[in-house]
DSSP file (Angstrom, degrees, kcal/mol; ACC not computed):
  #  RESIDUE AA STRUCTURE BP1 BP2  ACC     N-H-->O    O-->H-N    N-H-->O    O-->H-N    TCO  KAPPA ALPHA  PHI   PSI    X-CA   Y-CA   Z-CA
    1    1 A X              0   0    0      0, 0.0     2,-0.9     0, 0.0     3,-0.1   0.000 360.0 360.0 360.0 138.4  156.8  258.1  -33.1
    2    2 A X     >  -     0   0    0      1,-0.2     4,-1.1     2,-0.0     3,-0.1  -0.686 360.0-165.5 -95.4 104.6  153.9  256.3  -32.0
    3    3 A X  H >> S+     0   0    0     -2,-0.9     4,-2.3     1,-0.2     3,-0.6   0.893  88.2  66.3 -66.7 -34.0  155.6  253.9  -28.8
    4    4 A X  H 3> S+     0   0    0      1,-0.2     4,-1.7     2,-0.2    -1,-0.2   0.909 108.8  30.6 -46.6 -62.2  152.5  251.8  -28.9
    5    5 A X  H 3> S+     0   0    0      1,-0.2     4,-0.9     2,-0.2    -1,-0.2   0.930 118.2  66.2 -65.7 -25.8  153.3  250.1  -32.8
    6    6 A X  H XX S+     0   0    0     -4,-1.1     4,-2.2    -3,-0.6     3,-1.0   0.957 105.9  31.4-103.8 -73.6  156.8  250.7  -31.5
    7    7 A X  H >X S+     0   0    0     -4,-2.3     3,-1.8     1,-0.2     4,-0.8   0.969 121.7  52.7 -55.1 -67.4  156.6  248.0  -28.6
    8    8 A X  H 3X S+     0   0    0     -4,-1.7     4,-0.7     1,-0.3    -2,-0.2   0.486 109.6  47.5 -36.1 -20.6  154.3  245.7  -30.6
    9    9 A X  H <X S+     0   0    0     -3,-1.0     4,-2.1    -4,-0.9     5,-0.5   0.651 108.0  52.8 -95.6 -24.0  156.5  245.7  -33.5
   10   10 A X  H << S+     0   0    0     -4,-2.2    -2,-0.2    -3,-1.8     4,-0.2   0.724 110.3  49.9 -82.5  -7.8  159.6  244.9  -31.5
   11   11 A X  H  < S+     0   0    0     -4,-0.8    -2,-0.2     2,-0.1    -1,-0.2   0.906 110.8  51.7 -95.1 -47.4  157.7  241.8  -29.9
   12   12 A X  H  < S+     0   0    0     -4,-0.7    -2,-0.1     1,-0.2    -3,-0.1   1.000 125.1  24.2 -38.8 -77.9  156.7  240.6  -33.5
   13   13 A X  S  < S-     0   0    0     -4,-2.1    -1,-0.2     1,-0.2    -2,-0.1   0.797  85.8-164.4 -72.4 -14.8  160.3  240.8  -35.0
   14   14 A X        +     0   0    0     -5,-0.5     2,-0.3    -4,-0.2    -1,-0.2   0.584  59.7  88.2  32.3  30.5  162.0  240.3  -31.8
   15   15 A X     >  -     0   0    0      1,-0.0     4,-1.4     2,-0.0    -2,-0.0  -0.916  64.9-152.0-127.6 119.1  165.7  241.5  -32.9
   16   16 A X  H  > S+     0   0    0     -2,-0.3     4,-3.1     2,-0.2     5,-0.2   0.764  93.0  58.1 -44.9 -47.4  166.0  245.4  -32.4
   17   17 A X  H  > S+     0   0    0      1,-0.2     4,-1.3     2,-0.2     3,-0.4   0.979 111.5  35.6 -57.8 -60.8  168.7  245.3  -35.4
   18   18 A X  H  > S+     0   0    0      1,-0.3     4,-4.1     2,-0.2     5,-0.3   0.847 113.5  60.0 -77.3 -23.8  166.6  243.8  -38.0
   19   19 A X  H  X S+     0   0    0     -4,-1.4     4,-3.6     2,-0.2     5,-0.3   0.987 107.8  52.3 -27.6 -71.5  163.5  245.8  -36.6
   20   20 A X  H  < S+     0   0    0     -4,-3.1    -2,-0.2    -3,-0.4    -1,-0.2   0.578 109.5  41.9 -78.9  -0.8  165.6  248.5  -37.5
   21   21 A X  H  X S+     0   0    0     -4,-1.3     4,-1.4    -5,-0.2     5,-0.4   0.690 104.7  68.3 -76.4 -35.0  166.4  247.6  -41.0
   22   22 A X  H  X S+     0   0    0     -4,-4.1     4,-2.6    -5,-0.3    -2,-0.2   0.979 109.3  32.8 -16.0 -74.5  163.0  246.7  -41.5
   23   23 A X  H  X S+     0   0    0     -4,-3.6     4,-1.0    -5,-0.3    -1,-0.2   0.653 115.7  54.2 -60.5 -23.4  162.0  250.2  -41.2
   24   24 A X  H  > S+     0   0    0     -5,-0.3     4,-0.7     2,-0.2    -1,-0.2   0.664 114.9  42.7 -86.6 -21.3  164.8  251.7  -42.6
   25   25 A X  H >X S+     0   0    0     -4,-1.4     4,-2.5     2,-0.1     3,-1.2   0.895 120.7  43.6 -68.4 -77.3  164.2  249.3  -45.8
   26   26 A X  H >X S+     0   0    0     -4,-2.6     3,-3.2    -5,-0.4     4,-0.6   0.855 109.9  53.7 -30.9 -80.7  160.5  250.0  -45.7
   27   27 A X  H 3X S+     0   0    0     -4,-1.0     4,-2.0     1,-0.4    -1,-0.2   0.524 100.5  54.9  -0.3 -65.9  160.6  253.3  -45.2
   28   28 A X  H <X S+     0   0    0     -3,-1.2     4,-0.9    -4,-0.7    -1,-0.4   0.394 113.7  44.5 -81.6 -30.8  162.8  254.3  -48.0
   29   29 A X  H X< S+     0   0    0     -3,-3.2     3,-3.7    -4,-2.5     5,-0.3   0.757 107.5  58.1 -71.5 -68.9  160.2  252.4  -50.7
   30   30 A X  H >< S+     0   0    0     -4,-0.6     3,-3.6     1,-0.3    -2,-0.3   0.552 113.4  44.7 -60.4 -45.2  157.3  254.0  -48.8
   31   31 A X  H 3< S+     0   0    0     -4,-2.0    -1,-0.3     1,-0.3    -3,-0.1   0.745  98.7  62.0 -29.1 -59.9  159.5  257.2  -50.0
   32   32 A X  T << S-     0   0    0     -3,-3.7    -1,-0.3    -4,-0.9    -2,-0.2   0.472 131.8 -92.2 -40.2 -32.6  160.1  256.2  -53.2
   33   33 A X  S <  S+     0   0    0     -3,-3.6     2,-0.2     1,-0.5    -2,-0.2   0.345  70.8 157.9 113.6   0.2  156.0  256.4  -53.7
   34   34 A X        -     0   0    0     -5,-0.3    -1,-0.5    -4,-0.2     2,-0.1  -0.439  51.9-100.6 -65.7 138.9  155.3  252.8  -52.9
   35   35 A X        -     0   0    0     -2,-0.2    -1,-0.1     1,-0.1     2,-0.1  -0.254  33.1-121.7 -57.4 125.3  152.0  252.3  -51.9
   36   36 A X        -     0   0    0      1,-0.1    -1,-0.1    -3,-0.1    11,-0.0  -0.362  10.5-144.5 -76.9 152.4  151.4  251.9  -47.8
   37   37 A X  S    S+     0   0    0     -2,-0.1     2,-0.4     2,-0.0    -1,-0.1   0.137  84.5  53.6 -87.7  24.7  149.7  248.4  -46.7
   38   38 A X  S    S-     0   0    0     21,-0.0     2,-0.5    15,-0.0    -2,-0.1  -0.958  89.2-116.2-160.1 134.9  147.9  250.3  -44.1
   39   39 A X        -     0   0    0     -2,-0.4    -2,-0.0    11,-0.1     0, 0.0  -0.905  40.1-101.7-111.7 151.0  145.9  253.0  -44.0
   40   40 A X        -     0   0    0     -2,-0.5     3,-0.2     1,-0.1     4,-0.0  -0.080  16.7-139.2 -57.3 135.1  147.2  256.2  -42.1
   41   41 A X  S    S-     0   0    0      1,-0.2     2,-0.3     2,-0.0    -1,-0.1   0.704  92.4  -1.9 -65.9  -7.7  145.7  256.8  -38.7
   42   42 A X  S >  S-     0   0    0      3,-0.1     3,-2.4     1,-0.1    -1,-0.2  -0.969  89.1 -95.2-169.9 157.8  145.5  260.4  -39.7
   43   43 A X  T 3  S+     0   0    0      1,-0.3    -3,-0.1    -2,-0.3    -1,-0.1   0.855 118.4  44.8 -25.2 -59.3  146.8  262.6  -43.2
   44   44 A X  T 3  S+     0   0    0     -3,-0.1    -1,-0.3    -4,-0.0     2,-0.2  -0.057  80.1 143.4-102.0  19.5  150.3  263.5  -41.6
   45   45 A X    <   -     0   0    0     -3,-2.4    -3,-0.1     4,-0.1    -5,-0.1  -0.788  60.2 -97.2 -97.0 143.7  151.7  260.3  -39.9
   46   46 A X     >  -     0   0    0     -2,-0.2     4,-1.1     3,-0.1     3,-0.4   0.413  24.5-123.3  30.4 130.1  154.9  259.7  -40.0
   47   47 A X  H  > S+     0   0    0      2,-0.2     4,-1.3     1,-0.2   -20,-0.2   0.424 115.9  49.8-111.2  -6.2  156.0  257.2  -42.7
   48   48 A X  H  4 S+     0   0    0      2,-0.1    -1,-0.2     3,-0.1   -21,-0.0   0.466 100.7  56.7-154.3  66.0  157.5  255.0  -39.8
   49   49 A X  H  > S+     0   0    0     -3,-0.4     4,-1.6     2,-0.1     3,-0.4   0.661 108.7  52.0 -94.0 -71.1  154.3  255.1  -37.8
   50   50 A X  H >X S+     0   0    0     -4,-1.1     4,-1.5     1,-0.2     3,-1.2   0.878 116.7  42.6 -35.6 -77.9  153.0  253.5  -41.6
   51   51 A X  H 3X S+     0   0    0     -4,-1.3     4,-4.5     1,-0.3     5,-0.4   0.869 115.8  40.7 -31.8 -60.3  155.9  250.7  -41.2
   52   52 A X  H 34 S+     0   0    0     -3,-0.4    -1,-0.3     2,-0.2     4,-0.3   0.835 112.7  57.0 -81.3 -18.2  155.6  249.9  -37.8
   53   53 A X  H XX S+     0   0    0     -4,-1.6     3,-3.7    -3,-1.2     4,-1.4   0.993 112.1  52.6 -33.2 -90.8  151.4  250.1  -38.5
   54   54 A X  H 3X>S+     0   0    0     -4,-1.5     6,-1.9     1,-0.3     5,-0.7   0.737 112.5  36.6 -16.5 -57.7  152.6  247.3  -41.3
   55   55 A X  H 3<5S+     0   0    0     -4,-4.5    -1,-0.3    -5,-0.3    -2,-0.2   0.655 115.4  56.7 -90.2  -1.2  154.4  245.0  -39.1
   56   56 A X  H <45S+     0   0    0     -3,-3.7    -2,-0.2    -5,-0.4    -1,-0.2   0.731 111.1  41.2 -80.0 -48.2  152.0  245.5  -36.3
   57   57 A X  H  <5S-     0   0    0     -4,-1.4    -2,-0.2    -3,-0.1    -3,-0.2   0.502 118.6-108.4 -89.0  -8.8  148.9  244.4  -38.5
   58   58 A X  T  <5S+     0   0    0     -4,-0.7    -3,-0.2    -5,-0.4    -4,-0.1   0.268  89.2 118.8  98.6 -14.8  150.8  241.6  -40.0
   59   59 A X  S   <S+     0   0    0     -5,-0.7     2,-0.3   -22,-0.1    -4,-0.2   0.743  74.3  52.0 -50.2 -37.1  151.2  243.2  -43.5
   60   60 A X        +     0   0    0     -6,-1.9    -2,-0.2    -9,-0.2     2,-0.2  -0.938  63.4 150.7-128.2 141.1  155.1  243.1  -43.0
   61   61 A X        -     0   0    0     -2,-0.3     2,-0.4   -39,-0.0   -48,-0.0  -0.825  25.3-151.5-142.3 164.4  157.6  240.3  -42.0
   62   62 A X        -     0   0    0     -2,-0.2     2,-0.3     2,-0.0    -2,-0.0  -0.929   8.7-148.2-144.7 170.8  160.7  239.4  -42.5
   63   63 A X        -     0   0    0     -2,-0.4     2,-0.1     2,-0.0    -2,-0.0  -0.799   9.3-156.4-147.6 103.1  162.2  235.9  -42.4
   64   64 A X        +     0   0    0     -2,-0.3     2,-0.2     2,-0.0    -2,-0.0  -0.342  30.1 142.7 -39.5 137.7  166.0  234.9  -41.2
   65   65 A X        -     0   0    0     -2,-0.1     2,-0.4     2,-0.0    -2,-0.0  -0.655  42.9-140.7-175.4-169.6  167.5  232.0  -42.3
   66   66 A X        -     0   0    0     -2,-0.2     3,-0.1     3,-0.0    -2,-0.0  -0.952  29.7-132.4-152.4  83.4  170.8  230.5  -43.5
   67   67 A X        -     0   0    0     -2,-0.4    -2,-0.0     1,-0.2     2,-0.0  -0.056  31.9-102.9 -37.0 146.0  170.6  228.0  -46.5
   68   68 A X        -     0   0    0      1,-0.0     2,-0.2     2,-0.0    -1,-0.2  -0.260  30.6-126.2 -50.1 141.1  172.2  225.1  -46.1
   69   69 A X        -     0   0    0     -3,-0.1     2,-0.9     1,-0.1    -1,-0.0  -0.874  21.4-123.9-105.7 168.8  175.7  224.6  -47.9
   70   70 A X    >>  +     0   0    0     -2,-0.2     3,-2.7     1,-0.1     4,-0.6  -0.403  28.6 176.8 -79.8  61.2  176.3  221.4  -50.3
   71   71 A X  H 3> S+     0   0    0     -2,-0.9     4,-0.5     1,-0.3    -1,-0.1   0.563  79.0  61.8 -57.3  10.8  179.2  219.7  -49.0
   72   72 A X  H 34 S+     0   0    0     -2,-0.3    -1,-0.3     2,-0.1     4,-0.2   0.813  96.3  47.0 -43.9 -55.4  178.6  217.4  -51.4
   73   73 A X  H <4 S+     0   0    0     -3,-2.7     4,-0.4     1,-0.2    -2,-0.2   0.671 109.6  68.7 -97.6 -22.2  178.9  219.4  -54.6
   74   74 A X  H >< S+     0   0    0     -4,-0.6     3,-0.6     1,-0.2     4,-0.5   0.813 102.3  42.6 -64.5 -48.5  182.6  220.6  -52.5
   75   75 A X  T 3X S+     0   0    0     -4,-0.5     4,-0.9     1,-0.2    -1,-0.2   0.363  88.3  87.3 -96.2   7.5  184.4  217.1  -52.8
   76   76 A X  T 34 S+     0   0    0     -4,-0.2    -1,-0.2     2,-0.2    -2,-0.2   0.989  86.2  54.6 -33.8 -60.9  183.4  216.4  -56.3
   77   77 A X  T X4 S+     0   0    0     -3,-0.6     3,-1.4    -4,-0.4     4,-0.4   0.880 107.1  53.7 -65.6 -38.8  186.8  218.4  -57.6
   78   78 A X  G >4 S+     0   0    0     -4,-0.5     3,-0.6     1,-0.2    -1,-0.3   0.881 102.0  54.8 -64.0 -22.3  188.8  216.0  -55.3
   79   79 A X  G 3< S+     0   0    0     -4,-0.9    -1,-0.2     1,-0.2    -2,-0.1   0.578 100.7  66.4 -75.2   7.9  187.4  213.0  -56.9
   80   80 A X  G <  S+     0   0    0     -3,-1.4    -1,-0.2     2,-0.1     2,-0.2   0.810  92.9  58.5-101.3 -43.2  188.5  214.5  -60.3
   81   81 A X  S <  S-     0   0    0     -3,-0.6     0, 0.0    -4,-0.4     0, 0.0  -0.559 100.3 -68.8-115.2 152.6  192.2  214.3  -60.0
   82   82 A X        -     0   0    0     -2,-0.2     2,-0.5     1,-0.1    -1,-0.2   0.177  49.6-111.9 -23.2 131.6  194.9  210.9  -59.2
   83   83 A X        -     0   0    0     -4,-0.1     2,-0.5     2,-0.1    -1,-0.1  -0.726  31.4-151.9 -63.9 131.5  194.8  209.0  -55.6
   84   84 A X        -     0   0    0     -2,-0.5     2,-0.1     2,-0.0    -1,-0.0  -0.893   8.1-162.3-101.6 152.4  198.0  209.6  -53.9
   85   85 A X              0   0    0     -2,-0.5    -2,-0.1     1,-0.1     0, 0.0  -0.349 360.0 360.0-126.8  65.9  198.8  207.3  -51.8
   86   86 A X              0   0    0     -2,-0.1    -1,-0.1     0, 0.0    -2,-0.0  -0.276 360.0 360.0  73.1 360.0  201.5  207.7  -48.9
């Protein structure tokens, strides 16, 4: 494994987990016969020395985030049914 893409790719994505599901994602197309976004530094590397190449050069990213929920569209149903009143 090439430590060089290896540190440079963990400073890009800067979570070790999703680093390693990155690669483990990636990886597993590049397997599959999907085309690399890189070209190999040599015939025989490593298909994540290709990945970490990818996220190194910019090719590959990933993006975190959490939609919002509608707590709107949540109190509709109550508005649907009789007031009680206490």
């Amino acid at each position: 494994m090439n430590f060089e893409y290896l540190s440079k790719a963990e400073e890009k994505i800067g979570s070790i987990p999703t680093l390693v599901n990155l690669v483990s994602y990636r990886t597993r197309q590049l397997i599959r016969g999907e085309r690399p976004m890189v070209k190999r530094d040599f015939p025989e590397q490593d298909y994540h020395d290709v990945v970490l190449k990818e996220i190194v050069e910019g090719k590959l990213t990933v993006e975190m985030g959490v939609q919002p929920i509608d707590m709107s569209s949540s109190f509709d149903m109550l508005d649907d049914g009789p007031d009680i009143v206490l």
